[in-house]
C-alpha positions in Angstrom: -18.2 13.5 -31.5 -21.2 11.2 -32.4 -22.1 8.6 -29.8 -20.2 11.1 -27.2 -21.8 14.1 -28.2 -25.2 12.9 -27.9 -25.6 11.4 -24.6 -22.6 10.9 -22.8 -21.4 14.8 -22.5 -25.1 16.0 -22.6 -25.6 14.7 -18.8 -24.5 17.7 -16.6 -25.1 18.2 -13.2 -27.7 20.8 -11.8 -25.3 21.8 -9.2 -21.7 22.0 -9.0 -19.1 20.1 -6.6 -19.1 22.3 -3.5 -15.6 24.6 -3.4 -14.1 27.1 -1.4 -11.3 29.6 -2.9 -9.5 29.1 0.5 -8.6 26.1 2.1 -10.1 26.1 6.1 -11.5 23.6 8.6 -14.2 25.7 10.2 -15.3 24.6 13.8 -17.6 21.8 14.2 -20.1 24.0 16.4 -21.8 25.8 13.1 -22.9 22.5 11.8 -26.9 21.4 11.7 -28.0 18.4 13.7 -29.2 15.9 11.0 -32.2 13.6 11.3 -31.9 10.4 12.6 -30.3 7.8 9.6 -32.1 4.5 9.1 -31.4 1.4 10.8 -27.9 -0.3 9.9 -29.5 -3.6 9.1 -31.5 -1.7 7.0 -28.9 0.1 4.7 -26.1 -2.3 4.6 -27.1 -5.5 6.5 -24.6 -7.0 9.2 -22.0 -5.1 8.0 -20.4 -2.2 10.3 -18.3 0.0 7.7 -19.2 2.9 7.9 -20.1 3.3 11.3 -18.4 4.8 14.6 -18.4 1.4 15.6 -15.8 0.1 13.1 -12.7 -0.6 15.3 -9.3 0.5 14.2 -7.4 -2.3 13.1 -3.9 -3.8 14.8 -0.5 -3.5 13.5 -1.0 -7.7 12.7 -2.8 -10.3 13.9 -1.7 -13.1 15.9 1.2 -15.1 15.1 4.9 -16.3 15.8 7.3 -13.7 15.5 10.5 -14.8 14.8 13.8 -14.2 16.2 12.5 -12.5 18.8 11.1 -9.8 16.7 8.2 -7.3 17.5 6.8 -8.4 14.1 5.7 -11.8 12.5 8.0 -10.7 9.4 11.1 -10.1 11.3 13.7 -7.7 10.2 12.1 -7.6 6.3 11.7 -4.2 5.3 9.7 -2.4 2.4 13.4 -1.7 1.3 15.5 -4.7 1.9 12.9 -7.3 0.8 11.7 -8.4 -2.7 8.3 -9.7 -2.2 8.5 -11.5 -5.5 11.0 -14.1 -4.4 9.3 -17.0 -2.7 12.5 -17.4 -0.6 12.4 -13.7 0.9 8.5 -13.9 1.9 7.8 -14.9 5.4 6.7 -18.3 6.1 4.4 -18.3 9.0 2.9 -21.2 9.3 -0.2 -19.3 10.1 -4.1 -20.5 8.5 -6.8 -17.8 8.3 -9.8 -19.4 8.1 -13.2 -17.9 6.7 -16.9 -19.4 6.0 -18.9 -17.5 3.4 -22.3 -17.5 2.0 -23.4 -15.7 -1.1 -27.1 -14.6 -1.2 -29.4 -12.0 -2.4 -31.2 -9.9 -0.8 -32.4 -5.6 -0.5 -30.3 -3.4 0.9 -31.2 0.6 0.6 -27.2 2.3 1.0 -28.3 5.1 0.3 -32.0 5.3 0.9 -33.5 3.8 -2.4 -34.2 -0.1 -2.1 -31.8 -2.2 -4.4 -31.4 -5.5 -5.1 -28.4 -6.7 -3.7 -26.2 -9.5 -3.6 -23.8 -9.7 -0.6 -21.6 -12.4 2.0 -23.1 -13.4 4.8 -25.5 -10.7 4.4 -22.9 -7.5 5.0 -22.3 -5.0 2.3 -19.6 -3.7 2.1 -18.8 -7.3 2.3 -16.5 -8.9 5.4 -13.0 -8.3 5.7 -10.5 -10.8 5.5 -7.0 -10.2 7.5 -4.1 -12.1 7.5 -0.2 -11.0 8.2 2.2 -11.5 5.4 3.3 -14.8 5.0 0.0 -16.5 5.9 -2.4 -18.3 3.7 -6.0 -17.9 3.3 -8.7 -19.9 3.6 -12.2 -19.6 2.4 -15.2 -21.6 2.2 -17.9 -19.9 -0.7 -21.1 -21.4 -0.2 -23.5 -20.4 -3.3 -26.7 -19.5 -2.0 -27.9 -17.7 -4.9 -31.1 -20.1 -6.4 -30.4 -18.9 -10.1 -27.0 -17.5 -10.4 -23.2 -19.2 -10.6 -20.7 -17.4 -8.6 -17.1 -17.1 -8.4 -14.8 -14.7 -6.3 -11.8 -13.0 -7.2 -9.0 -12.0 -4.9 -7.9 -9.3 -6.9 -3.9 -8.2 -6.3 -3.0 -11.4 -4.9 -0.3 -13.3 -7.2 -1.3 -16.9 -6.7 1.9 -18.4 -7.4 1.6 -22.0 -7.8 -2.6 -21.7 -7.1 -3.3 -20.1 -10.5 -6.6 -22.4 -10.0 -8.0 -20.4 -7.1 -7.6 -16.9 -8.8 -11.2 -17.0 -8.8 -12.2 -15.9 -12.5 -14.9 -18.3 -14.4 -14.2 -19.1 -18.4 -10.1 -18.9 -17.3 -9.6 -20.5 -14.0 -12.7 -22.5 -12.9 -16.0 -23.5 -13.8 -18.7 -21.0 -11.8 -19.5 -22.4 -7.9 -23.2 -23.9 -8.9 -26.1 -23.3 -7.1 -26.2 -25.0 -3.6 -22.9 -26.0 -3.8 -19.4 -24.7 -2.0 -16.1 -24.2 -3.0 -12.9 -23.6 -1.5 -10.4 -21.6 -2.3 -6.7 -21.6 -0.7 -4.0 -19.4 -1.8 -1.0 -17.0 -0.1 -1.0 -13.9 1.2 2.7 -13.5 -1.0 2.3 -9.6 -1.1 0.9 -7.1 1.9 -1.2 -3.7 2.1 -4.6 -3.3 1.0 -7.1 -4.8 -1.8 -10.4 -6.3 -2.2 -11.8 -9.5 -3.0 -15.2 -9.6 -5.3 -17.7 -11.4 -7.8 -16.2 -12.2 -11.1 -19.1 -13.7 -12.2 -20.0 -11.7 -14.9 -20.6 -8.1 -13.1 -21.9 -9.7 -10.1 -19.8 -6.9 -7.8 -21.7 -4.1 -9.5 -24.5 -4.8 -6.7 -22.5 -5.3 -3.2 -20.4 -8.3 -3.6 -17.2 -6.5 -2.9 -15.1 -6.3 0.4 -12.0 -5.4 1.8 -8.7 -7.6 2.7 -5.7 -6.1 4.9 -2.7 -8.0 4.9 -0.3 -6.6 7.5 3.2 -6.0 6.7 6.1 -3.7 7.2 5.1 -0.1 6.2 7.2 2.9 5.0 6.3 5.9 7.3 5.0 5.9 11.0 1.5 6.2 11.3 -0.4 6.2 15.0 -4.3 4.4 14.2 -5.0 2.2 11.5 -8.6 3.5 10.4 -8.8 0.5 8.1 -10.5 0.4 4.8 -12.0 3.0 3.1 -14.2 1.4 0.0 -15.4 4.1 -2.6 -17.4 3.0 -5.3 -20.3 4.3 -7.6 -23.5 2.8 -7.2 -26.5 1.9 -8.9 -30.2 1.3 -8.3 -30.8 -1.6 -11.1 -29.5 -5.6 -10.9 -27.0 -6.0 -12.8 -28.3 -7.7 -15.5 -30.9 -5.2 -16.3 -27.5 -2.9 -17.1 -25.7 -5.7 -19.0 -28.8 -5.4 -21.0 -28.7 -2.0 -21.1 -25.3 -1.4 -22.3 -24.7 -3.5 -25.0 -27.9 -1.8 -26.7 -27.0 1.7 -25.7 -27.7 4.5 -28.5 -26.5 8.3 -28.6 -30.4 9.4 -28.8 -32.2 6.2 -26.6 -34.6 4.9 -26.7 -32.1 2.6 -24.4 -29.2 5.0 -22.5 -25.6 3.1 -21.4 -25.8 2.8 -17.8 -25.0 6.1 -15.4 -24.2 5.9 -11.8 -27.0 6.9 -9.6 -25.0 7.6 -6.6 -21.3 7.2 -4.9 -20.8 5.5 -1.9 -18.5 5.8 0.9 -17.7 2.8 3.1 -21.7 1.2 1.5 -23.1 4.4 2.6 -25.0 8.0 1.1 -27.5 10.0 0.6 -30.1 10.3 -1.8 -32.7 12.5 -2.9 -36.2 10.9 -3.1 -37.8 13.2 -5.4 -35.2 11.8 -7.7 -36.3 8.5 -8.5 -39.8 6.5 -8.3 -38.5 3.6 -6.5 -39.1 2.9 -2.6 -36.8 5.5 -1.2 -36.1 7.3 2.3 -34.3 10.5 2.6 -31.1 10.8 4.8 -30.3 7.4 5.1 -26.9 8.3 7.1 -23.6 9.2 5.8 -20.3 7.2 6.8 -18.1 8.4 9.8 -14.8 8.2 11.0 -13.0 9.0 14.3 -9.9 10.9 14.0 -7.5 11.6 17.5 -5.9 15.4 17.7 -2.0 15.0 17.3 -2.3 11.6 15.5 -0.9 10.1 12.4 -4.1 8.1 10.6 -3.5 5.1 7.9 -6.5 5.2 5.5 -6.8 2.4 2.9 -8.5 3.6 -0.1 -10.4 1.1 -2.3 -12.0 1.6 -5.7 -14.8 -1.1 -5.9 -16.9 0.6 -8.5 -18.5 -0.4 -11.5 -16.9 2.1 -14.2 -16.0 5.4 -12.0 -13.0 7.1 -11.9 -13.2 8.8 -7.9 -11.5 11.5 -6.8 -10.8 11.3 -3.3 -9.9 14.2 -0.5 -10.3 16.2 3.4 -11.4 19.3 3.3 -8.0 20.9 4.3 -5.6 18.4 5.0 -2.8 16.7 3.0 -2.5 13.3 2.2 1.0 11.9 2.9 1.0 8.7 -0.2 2.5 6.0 1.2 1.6 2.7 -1.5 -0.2 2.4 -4.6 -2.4 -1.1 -4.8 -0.1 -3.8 -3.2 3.0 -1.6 -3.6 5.0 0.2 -0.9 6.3 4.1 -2.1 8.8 6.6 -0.9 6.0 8.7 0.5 5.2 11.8 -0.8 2.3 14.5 0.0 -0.6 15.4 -2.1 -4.4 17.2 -2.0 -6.0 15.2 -4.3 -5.9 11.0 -4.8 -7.1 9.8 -8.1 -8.2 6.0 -8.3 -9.5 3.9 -10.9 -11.3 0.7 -10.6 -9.6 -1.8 -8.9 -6.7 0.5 -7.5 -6.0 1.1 -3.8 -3.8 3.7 -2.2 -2.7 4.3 1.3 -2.5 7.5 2.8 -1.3 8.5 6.5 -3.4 11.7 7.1 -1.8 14.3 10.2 -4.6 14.9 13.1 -5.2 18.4 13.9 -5.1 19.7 17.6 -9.3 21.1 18.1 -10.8 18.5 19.5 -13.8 19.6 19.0 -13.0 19.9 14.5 -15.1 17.8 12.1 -15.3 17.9 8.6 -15.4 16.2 5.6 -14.0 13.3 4.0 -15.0 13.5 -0.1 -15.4 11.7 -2.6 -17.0 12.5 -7.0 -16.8 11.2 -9.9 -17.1 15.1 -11.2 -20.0 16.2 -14.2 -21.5 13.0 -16.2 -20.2 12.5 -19.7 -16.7 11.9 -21.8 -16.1 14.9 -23.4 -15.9 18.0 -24.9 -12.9 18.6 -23.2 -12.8 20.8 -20.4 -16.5 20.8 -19.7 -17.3 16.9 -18.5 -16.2 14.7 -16.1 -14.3 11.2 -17.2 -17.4 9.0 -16.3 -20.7 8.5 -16.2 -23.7 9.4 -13.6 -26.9 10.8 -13.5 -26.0 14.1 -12.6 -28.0 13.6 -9.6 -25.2 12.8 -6.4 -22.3 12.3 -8.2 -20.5 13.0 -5.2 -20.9 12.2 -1.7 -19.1 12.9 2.2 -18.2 11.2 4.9 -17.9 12.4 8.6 -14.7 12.3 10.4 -14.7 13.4 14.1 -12.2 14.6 16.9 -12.8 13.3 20.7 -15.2 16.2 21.6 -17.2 16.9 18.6 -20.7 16.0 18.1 -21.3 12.7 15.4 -25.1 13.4 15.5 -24.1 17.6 13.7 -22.6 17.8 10.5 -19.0 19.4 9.3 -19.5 22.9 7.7 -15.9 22.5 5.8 -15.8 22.9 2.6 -13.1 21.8 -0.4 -10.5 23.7 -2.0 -10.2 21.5 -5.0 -10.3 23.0 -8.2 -12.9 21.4 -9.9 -11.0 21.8 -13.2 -8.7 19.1 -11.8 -11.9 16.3 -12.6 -12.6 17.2 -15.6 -12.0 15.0 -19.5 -9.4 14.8 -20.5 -6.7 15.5 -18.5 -8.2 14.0 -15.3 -8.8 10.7 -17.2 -5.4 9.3 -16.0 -3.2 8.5 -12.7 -1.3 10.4 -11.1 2.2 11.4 -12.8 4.3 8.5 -12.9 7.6 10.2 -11.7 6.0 11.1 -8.1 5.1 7.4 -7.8 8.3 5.4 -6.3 8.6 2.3 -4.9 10.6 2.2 -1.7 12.4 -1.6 -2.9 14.1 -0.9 -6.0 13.3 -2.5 -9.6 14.7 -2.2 -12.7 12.7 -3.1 -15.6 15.3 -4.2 -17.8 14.6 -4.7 -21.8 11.9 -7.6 -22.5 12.4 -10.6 -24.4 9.2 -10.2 -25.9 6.9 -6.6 -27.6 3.6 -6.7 -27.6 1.3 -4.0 -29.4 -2.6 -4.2 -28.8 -5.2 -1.7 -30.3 -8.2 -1.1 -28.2 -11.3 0.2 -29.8 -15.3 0.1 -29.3 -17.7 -0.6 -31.6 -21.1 -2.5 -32.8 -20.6 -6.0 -33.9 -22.7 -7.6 -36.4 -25.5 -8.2 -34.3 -26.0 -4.7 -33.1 -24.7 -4.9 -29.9 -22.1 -2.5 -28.9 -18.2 -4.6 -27.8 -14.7 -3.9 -26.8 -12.3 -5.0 -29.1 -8.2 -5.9 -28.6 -6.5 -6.2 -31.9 -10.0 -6.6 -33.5 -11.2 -9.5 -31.6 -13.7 -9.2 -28.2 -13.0 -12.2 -26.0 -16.1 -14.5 -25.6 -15.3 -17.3 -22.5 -16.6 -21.0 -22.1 -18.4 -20.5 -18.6 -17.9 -24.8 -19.3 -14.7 -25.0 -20.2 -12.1 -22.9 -18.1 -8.8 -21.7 -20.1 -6.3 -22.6 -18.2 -7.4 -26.2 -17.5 -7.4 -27.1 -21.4 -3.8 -25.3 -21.3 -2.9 -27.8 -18.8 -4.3 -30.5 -21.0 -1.6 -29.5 -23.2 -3.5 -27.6 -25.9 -2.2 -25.0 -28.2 -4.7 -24.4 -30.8 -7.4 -21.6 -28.8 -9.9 -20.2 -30.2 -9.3 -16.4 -31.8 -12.4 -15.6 -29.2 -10.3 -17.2 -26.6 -7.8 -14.5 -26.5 -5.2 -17.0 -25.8 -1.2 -14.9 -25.8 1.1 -18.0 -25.6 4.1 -16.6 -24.4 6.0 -19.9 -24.0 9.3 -19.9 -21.5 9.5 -16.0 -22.3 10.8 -14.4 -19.0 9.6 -11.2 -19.7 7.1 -9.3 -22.0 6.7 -5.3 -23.0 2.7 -4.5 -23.7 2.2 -1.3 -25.8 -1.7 -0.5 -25.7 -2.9 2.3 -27.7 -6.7 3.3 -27.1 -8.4 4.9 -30.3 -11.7 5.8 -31.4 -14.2 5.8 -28.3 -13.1 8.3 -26.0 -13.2 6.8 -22.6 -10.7 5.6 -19.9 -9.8 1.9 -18.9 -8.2 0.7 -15.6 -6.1 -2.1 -17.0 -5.6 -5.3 -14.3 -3.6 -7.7 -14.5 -4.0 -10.9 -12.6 -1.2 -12.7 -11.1 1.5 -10.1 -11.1 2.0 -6.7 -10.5 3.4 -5.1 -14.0 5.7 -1.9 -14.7 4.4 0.8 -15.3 6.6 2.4 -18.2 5.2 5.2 -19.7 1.4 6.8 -20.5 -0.5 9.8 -22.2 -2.7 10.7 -24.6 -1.9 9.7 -28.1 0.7 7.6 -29.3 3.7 6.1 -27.3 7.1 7.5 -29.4 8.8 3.9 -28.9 11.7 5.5 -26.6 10.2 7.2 -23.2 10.3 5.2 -20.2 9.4 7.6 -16.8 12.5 5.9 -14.3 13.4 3.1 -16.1 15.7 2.0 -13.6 12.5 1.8 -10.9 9.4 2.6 -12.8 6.2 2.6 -10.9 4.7 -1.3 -10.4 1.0 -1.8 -9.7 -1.9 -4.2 -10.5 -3.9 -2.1 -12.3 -3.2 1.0 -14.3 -5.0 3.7 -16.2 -5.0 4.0 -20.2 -6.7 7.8 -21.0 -8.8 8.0 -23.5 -7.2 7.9 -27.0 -4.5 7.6 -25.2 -1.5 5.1 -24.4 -0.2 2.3 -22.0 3.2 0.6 -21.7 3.8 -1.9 -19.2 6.7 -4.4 -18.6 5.6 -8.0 -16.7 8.3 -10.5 -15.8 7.0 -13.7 -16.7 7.8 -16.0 -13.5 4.6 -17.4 -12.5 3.1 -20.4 -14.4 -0.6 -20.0 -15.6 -3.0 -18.3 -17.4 -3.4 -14.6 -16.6 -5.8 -12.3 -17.5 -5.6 -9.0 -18.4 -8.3 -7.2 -18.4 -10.1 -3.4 -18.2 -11.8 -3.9 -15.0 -14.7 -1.4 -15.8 -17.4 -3.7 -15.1 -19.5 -3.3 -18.3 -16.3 -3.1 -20.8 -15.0 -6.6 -19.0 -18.3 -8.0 -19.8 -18.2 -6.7 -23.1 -14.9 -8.4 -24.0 -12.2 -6.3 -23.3 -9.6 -8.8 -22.2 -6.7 -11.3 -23.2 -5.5 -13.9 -21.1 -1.5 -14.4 -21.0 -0.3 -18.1 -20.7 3.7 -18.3 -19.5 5.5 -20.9 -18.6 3.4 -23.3 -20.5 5.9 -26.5 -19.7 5.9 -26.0 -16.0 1.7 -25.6 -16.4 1.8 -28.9 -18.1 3.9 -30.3 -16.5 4.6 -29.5 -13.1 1.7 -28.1 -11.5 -0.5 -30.2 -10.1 -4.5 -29.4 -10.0 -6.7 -30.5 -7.1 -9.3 -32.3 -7.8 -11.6 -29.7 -6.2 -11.2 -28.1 -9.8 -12.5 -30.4 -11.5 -15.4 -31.7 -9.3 -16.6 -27.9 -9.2 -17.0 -28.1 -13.4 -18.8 -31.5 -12.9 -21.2 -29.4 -10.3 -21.7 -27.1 -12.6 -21.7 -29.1 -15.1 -24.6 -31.1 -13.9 -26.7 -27.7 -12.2 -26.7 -26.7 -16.1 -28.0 -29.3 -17.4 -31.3 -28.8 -15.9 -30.9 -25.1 -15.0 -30.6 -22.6 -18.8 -27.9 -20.3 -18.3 -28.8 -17.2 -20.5 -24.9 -15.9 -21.0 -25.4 -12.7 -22.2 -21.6 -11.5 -22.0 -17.9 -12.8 -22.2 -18.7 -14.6 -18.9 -15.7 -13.1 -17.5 
């Protein structure tokens, strides 16, 4: 297996992922008191995730309700409403206004110090709510002395705003030091995601947070828990693991980068005898509060660097209700499996002991990417590659821990087979979509390898995608030009209304969580090997989503109708292949871009600012910028 074989799959954990033959939720009473956690401000700043102090969140926000309606949407349903018609989404009238600043600073989540970059000093990072309908307003201030920044609002479609998507070398220059930008955009879809750093991998060390938009929901639920951000984490600044993996080798001296820990709403525990950095044990685990009898909406996010999480209650079923910013017909499961980038919504039943705790969990399951059957589908340490969270009835105890334990096979997180989303025929929207045949195919190969300077890349079609952190994509496509760069990545699609994307992943064995921006996609068909050019899983209302799964030497077919002028990336949103070049940007609708939309001139005053920071400050670009 080569590079595999001689790192990735020798990293095995000492122990195994605690599991019980029977499921159970033994009473709270047998639990140990644990020691006192550190201070909040210490482990994750001014945030409050994570704490018995996080509020539940409303069924909206303020606003006007039409009609005389309970809700600011009205009578639109998950059903009866396309939310990709501008017509059909709500029009509020509503502004939600945010002020940010961007800084570094430490933060110990999980005991050890880390460098950290975070908004307005809270990791996880602040939430940003708004009721469907509503735009969004938010002022980034750069605060970082030596660093550009940009932020992504990942899920969001930005119809008619492709400039605020929030991605440097595509859709603006980076937010110079000292300077702020604004960004203003609609909240056109509603459900759960996260906004983040696309500078580079900037989100690797804590600039990530949650955004709820409130809209109509599929199944009755009681409390609104809020989000629940999972993520991997590690104990190195980023750009010590850019380094890092572009100069990895199967017997070192220099190792690719492996998860020291997972996180559960910014918070774990660690082991001190583990590392040889600054570190205090039981730094404090996460908690939630649960109500006997009651229906609770959790809102699972994925904000981690590369891992593939496996998320579940000791116990209890989750009952699915959307995938990323897409309502389903609900439907129960044990076990959710997200990527990075992907949400999911569960309702979870309450039990009826009051006094019950146990166990929220999350792993990434044993380090490595192969042989088959013996390693997990990412990588880690082996040290805490999986962590807990708290969650407590009225009467029990916070300060004791849950005894439960999991009844998940751990066979079900291992490579290959675990390397992948759930199966597409359980996942189905609740409004109805048919993907109907493309005017356009596309075929990508996707493969890894060393490029001529030694440095290890992701390649599409044979070309790794190098950005102009200068020049932004789509603003020379507005200038009317045609003749990109290879590097670029440019796919001119023209007035196409629709395109088919068949990727096939060969060679390197490891997963990638495909995103694309602007648009939620179809989700046609996926496996291992070789799509046979005729399956389609529900053709007539396949899965959509924003971000997708390709196994490992495996394949990908998604549909996207093209109705929403600009230049789209497409990207795996693993942090270090990104960064590596693993990308291709779609441009549609090119004469409405050049045309018709018209660009603030916030756009271009932010490349002058940057513009004019680099010309005294060196910017050492040591990926695709992306």
């Amino acid at each position: 297996m080569g590079f595999v074989s001689g790192i990735f799959a020798a990293v095995v954990a000492a122990t195994a992922v605690a599991a019980s033959a029977e499921p159970g939720r033994p009473s709270q009473k047998f639990g140990h008191h644990r020691l006192p956690p550190l201070p909040q401000w210490k482990t994750n700043g001014a945030s409050t995730w994570g704490t018995l102090n996080q509020p539940p969140l409303p069924p909206f926000i303020n606003g006007p309700k039409p009609g005389g309606s309970p809700f600011p949407w009205g009578g639109r349903t998950c059903e009866n409403t396309n939310p990709y018609q501008s017509k059909d989404i709500p029009y509020t009238g509503m502004t939600r206004y945010y002020d940010w600043t961007v800084t570094n600073t430490t933060l110990a989540p999980d005991g050890v110090m880390t460098p950290a970059l975070v908004v307005n000093g809270q990791f996880p990072g602040p939430l940003i709510e708004a009721n469907w309908g509503d735009e969004i307003v938010v002022n980034v201030h750069n605060a970082l002395e030596t660093e550009g920044t940009a932020i992504h609002w990942h899920g969001f479609l930005q119809s008619g705003t492709p400039w605020y998507d929030g991605v440097p070398t595509v859709s603006q220059c980076p937010i110079a030091p000292g300077q702020t930008f604004t960004y203003k955009f609609r909240a056109e879809l509603y459900g759960v995601t996260w906004w983040h750093g696309h500078y580079s991998s900037q989100y690797v060390n804590g600039l990530a947070g949650p955004i709820v938009v409130h809209g109509p929901k599929t199944h009755d639920y009681d409390i609104d828990i809020g989000p629940v951000m999972l993520t991997d984490w590690f104990h190195s600044y980023y750009l010590a693991l850019l380094e890092q993996i572009y100069h990895a080798a199967p017997t070192g001296p220099i190792l690719p980068p492996m998860a020291d820990n997972m996180l559960i709403n910014g918070k774990a525990n660690y082991p001190c005898n583990a590392t040889k950095a600054a570190c205090t044990p039981n730094a404090g685990l996460a908690s939630f509060k649960f109500k006997t009898g009651k229906r609770h909406l959790l809102r699972l996010i994925n904000h981690s660097a590369e891992a593939i999480i496996f998320f579940s209650i000791d116990g209890y079923k989750l009952t699915v209700v959307s995938n990323d910013f897409v309502p389903l017909v609900p439907y129960q499961t044990d076990l959710i499996t997200l990527s990075v980038g992907q949400r999911t919504e569960v309702i979870v039943q309450g039990g009826n002991d009051p006094h019950e705790a146990v166990w929220m969990r999350i792993t990434e399951g044993l380090s490595g990417l192969g042989p088959p059957g013996a390693t997990g589908c990412s990588l880690n340490t082996g040290v805490a590659y999986t962590t807990t969270a708290g969650i407590y009835y009225e009467q029990a105890d916070p300060t004791i821990d849950p005894v439960t334990t999991s009844s998940i096979d751990p066979s079900r997180y291992l490579f290959p087979n675990a390397c992948g989303n759930n199966d597409l025929s359980t996942t189905v929207p609740a409004f109805v979509m048919p993907a109907n045949d493309p005017e356009v195919t596309l075929n990508f190969l996707m493969t890894g390898n060393y490029n001529s300077t030694g440095e290890f890349v992701w390649y599409v079609n044979n070309v790794t995608y190098q950005g102009d952190l200068n020049d932004p994509l789509f603003l020379d496509a507005k200038l009317g030009k045609t003749d990109f760069k290879p590097t670029d990545q440019v796919i001119n699609l023209g007035t196409a209304k629709s395109v088919r994307i068949v990727l096939t992943s060969v060679g390197f064995p490891a997963s990638h969580p495909m995103h694309i921006h602007g648009h939620n996609f179809y989700v046609l068909a996926e496996g291992l090997g070789s799509w046979d050019g005729k399956t389609i899983i529900n053709q007539a209302n396949p899965q959509r989503r924003d971000v997708q799964l390709i196994r490992p030497n495996g394949y990908l077919v998604v549909q996207i109708d093209l109705e929403n002028p600009g230049m789209w990336p497409f990207h795996c949103h693993v942090a270090w292949h990104a960064s590596e070049g693993m990308n291709i940007n779609i441009l549609e609708q090119v004469p409405t871009v050049v045309n018709d939309l018209q660009v603030p001139a916030t756009i271009a005053e932010g490349c002058r600012e940057w513009w004019s920071w680099t010309n005294v400050n060196f910017v050492d670009q040591i990926d695709s910028g992306l």
